[in-house]
The first five atom37 places (N, CA, C, CB, O) and aatype in JSON, in Angstrom:
{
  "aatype": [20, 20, 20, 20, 20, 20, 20, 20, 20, 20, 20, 20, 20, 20, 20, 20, 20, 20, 20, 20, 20, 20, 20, 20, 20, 20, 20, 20, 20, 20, 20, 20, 20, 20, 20, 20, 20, 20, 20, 20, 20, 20, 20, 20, 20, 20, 20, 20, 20, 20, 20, 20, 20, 20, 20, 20, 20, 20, 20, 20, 20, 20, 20, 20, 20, 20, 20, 20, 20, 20, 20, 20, 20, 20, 20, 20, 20, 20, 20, 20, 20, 20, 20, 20, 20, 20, 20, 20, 20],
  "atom_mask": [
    [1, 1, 1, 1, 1],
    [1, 1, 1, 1, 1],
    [1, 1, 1, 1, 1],
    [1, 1, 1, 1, 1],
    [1, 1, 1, 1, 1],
    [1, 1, 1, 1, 1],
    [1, 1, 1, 1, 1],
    [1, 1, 1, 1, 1],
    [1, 1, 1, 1, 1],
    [1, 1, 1, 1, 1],
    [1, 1, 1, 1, 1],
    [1, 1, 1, 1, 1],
    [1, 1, 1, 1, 1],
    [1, 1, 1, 1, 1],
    [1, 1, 1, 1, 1],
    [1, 1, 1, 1, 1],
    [1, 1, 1, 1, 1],
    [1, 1, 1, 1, 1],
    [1, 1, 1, 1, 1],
    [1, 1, 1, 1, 1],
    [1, 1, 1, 1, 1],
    [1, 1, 1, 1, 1],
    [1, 1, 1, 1, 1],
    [1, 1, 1, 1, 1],
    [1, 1, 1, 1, 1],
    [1, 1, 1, 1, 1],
    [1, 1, 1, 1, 1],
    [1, 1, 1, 1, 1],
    [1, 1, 1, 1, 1],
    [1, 1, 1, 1, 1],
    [1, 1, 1, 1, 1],
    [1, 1, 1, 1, 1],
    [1, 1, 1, 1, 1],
    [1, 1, 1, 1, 1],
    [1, 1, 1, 1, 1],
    [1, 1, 1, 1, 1],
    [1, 1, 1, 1, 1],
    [1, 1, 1, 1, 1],
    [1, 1, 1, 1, 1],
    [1, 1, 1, 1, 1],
    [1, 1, 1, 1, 1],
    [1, 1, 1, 1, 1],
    [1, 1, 1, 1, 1],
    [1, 1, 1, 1, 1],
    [1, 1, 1, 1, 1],
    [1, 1, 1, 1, 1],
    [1, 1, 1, 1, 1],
    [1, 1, 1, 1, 1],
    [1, 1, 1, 1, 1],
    [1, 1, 1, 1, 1],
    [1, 1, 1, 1, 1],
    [1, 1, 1, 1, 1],
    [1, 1, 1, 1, 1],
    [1, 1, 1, 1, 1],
    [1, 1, 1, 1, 1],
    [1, 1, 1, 1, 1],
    [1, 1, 1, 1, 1],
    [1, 1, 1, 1, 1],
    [1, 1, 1, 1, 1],
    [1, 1, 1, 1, 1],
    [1, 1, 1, 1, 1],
    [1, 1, 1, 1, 1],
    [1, 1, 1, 1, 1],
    [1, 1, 1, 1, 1],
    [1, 1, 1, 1, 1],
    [1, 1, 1, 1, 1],
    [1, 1, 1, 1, 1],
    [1, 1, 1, 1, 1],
    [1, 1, 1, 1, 1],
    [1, 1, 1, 1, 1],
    [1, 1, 1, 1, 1],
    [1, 1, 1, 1, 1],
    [1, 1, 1, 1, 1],
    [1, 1, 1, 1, 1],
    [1, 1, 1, 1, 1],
    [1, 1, 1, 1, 1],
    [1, 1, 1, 1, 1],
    [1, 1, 1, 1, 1],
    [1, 1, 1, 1, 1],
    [1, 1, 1, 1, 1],
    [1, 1, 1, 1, 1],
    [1, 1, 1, 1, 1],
    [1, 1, 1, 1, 1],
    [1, 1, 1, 1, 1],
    [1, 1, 1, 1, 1],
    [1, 1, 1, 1, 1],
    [1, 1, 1, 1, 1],
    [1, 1, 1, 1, 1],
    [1, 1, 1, 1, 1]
  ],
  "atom_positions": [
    [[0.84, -1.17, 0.0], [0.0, 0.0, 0.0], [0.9, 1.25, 0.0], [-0.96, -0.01, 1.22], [1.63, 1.42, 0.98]],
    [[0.91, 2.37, -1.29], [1.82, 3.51, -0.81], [1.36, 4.5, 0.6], [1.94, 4.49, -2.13], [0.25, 4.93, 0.93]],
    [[2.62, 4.63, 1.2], [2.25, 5.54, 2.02], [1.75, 6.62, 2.04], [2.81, 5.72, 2.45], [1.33, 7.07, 3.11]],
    [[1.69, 7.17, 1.16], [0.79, 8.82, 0.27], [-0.24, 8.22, 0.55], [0.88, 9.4, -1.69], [-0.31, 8.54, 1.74]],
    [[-1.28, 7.47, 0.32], [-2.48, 6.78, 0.41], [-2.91, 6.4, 1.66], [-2.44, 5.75, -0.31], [-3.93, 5.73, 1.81]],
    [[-2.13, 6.8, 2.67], [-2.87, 6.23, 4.09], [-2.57, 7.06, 4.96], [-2.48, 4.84, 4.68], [-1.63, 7.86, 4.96]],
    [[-3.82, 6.8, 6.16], [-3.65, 7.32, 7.22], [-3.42, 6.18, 8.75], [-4.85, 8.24, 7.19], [-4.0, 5.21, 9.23]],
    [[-2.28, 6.97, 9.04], [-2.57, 5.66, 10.71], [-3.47, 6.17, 11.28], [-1.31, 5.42, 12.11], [-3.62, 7.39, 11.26]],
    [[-4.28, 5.34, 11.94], [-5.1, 4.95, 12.5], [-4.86, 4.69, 13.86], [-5.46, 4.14, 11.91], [-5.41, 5.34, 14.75]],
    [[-3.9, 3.58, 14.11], [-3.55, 3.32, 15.25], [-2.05, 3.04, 15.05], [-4.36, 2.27, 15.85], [-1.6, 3.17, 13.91]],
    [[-1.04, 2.59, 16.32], [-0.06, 2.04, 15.67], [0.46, 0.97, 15.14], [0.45, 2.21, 16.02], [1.61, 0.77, 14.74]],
    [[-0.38, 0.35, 15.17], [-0.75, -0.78, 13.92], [-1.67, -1.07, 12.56], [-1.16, -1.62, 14.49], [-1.87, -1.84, 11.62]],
    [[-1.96, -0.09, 13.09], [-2.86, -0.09, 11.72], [-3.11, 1.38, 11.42], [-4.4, -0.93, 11.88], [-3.08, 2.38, 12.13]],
    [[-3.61, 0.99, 9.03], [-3.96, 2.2, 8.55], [-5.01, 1.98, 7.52], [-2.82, 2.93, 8.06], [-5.39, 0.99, 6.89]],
    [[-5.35, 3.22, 7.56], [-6.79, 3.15, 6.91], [-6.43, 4.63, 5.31], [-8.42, 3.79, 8.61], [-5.88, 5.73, 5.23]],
    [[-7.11, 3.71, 4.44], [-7.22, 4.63, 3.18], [-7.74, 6.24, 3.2], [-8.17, 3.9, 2.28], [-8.77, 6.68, 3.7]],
    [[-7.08, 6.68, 2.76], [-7.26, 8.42, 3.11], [-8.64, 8.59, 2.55], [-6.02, 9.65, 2.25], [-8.73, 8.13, 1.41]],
    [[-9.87, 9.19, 3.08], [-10.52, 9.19, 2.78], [-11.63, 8.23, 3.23], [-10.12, 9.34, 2.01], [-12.8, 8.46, 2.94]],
    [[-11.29, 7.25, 3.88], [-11.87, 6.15, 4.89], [-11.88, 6.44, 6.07], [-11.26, 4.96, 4.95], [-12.48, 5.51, 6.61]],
    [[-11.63, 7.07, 6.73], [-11.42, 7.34, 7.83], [-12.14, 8.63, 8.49], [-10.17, 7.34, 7.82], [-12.17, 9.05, 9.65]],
    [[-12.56, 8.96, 7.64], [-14.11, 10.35, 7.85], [-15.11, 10.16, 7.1], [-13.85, 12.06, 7.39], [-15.22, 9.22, 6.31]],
    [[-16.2, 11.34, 7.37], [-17.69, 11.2, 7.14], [-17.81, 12.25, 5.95], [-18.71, 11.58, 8.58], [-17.9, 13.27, 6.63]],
    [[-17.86, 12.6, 4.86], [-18.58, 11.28, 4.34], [-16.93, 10.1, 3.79], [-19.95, 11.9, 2.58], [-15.74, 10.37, 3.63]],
    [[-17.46, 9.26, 3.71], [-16.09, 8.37, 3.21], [-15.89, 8.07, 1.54], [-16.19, 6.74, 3.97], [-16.36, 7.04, 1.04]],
    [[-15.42, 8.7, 1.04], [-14.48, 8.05, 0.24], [-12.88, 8.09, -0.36], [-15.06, 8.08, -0.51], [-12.07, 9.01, -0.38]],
    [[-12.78, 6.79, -0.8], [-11.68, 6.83, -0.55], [-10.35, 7.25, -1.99], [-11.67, 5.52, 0.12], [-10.32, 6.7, -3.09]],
    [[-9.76, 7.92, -1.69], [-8.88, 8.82, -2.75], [-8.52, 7.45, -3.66], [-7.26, 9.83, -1.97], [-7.99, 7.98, -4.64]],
    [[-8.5, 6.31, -3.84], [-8.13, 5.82, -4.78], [-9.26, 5.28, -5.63], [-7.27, 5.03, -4.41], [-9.06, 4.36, -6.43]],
    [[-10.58, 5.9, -5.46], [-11.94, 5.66, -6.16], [-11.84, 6.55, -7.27], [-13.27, 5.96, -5.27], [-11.53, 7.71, -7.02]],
    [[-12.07, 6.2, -8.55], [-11.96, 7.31, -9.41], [-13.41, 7.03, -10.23], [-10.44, 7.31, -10.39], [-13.96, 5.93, -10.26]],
    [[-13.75, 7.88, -10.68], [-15.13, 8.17, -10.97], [-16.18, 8.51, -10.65], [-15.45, 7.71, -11.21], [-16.1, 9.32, -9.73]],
    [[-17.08, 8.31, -10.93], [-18.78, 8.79, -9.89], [-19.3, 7.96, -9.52], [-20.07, 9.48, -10.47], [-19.74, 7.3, -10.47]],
    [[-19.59, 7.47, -8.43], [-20.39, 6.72, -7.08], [-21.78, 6.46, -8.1], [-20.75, 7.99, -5.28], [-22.05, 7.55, -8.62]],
    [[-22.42, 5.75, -8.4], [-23.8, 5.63, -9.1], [-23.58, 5.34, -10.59], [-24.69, 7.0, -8.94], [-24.43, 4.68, -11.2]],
    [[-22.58, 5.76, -11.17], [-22.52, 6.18, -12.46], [-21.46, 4.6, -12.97], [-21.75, 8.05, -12.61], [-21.86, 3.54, -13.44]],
    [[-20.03, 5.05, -12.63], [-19.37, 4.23, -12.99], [-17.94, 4.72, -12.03], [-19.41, 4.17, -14.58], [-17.55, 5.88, -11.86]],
    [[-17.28, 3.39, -11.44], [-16.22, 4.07, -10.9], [-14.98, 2.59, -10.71], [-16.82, 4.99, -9.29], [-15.19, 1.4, -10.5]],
    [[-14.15, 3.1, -10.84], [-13.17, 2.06, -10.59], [-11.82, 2.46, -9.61], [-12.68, 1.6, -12.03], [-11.34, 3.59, -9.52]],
    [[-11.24, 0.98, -8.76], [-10.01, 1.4, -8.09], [-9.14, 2.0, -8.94], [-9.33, 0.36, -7.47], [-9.36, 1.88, -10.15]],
    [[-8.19, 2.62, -8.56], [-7.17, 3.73, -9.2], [-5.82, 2.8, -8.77], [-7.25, 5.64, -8.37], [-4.75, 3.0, -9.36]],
    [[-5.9, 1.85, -7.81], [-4.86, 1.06, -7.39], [-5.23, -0.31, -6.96], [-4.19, 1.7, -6.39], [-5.11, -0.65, -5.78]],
    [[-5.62, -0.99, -7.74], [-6.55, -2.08, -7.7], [-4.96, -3.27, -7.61], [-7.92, -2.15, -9.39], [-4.82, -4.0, -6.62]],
    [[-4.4, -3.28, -8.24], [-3.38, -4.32, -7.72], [-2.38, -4.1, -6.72], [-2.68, -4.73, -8.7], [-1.41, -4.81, -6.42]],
    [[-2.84, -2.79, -6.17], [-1.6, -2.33, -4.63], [-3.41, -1.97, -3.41], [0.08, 0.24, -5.17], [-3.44, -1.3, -2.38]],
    [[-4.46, -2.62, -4.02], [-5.25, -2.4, -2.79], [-5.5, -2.78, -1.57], [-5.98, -2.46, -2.94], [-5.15, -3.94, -1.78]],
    [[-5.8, -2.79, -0.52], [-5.16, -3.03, 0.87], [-6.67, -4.48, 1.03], [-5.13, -1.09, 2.33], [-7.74, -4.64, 0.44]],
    [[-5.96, -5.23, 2.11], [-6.35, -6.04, 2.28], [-7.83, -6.18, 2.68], [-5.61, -6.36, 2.82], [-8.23, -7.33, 2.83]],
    [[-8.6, -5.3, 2.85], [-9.6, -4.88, 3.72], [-10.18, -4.71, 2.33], [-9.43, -3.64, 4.93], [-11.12, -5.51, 2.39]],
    [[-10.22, -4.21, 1.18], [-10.67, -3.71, 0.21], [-10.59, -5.6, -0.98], [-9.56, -2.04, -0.17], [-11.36, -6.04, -1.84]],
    [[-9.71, -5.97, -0.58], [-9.55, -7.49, -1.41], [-10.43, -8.45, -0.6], [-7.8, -8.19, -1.47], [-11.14, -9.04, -1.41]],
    [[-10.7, -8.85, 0.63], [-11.77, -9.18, 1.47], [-13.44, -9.22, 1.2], [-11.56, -8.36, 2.38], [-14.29, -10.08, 1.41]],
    [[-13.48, -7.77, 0.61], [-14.75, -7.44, 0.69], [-16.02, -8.05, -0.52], [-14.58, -5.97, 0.69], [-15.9, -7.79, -1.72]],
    [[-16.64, -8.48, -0.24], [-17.1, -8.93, -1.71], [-18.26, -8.32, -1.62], [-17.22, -10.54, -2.14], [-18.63, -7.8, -0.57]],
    [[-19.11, -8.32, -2.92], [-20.12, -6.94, -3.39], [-21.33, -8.38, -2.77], [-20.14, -6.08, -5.82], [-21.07, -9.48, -2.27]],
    [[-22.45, -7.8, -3.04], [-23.82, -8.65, -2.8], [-23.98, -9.34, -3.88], [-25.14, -7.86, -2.56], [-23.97, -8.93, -5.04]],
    [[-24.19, -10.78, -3.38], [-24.36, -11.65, -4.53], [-22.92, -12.59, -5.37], [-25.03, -10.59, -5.55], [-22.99, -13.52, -6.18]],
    [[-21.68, -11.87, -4.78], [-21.03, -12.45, -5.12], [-20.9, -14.02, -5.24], [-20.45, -11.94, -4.69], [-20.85, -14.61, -6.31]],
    [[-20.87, -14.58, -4.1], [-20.8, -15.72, -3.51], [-22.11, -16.74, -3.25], [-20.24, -15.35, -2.4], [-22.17, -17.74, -2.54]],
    [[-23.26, -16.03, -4.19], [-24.78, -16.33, -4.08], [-25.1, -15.69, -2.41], [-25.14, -18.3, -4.3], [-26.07, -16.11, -1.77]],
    [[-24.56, -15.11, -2.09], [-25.38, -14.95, -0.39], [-25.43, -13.09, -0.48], [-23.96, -15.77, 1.51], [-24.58, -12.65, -1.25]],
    [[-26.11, -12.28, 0.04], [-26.48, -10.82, -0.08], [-24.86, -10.49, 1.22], [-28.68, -10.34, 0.59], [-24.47, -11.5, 1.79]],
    [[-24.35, -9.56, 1.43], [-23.71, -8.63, 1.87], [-24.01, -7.74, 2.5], [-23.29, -8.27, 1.28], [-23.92, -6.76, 1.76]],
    [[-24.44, -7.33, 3.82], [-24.86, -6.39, 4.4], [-24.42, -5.33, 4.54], [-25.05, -6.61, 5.17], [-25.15, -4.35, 4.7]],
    [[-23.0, -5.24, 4.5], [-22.11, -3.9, 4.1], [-22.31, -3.72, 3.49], [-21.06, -3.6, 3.95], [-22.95, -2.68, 3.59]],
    [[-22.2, -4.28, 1.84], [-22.35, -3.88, 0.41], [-23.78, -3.38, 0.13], [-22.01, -5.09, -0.54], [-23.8, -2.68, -0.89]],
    [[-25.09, -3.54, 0.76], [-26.2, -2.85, 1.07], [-26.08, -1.85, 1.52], [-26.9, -3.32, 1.71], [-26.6, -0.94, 0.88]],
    [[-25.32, -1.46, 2.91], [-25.34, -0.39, 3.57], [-24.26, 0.68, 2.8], [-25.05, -0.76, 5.04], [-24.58, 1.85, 3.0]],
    [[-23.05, 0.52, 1.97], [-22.13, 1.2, 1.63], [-22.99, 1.87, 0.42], [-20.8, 0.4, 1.38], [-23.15, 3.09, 0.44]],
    [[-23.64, 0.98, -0.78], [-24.55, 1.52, -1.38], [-25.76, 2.39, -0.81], [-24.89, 0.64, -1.96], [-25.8, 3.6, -1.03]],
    [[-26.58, 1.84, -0.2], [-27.6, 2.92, 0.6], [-26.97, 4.37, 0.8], [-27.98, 2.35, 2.2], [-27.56, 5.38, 0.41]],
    [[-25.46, 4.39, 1.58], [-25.32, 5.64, 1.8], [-25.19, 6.58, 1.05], [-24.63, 5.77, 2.35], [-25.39, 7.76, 1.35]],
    [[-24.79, 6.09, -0.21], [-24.26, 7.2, -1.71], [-26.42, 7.04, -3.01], [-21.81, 5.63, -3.23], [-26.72, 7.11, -4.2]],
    [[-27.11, 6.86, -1.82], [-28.52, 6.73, -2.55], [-28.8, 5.42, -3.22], [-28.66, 7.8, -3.66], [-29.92, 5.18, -3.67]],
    [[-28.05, 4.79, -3.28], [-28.32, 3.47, -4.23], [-28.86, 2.13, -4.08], [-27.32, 3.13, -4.64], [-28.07, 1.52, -3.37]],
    [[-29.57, 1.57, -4.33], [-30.56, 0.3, -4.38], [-29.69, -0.89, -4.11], [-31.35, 0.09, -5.88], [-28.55, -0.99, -4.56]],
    [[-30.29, -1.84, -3.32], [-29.34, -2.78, -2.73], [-29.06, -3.72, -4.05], [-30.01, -3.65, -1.31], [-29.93, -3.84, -4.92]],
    [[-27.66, -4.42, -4.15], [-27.48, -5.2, -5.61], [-28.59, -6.62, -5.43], [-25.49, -5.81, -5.89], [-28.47, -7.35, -4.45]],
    [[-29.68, -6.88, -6.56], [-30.1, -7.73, -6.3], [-29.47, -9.28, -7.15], [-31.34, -7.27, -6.39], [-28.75, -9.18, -8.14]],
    [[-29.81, -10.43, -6.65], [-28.94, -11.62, -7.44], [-29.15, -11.71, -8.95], [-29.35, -13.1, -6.87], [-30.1, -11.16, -9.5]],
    [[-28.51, -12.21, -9.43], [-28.35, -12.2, -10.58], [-29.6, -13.59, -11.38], [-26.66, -12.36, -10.68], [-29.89, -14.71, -10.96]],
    [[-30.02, -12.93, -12.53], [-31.03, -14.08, -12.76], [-30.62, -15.17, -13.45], [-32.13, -13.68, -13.43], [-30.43, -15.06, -14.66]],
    [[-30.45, -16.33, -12.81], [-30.68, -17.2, -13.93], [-31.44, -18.47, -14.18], [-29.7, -17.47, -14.21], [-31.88, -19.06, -13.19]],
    [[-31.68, -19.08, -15.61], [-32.42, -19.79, -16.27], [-32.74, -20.73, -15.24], [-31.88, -20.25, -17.46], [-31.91, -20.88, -14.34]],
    [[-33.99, -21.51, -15.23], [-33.83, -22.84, -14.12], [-33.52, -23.78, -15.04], [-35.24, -23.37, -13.14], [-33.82, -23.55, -16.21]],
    [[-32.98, -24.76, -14.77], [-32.9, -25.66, -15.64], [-33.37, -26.46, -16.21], [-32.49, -26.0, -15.55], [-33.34, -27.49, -15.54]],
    [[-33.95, -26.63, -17.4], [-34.59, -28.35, -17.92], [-35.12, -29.24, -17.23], [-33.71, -29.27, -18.38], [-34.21, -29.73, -16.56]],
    [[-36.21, -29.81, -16.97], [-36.23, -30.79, -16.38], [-36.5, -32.25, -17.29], [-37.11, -30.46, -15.41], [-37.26, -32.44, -18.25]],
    [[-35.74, -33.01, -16.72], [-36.21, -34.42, -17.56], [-37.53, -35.28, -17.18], [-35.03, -35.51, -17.39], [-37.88, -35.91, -16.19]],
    [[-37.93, -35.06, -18.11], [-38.94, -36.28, -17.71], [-39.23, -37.65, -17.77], [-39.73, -36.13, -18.05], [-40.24, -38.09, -17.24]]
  ]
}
């Protein structure tokens, strides 16, 4: 993680500039929140950010990923649809 990009937190730990206050985001988000946006340092992103998985990833909903969306106005991600399958008869 570059050090330009963080704040300590404690003395063990640091948090992404911009994570660490209200409202939060974080300086390596580039784009618009709703629209379209991507990491700016997606292969130096901190472990906390590689952890996190969106709703639906894993087939199960995300309660953070509800609440992180809610706060910037946005609709919780719903699962993804797919086909049922064939049945044999």
């Amino acid at each position: 993680m570059p050090d330009e990009l963080v704040a300590q937190i404690s003395p063990s730990r640091v948090a992404m500039l911009g994570t660490e206050c209200k409202p939060v985001r974080c300086v390596s988000l580039a784009g618009d929140v709703g629209s379209r946006v991507q990491c700016s340092i997606y292969e130096k992103r901190s472990s906390t950010c590689r952890e996190f998985e969106a709703s639906w990833t894993d087939g199960q909903p995300n309660p953070d990923c509800d609440a992180a969306r809610a706060a910037f106005g946005l609709a919780a991600l719903e699962p993804a649809f797919q086909m049922p399958e064939k049945q044999i008869a």
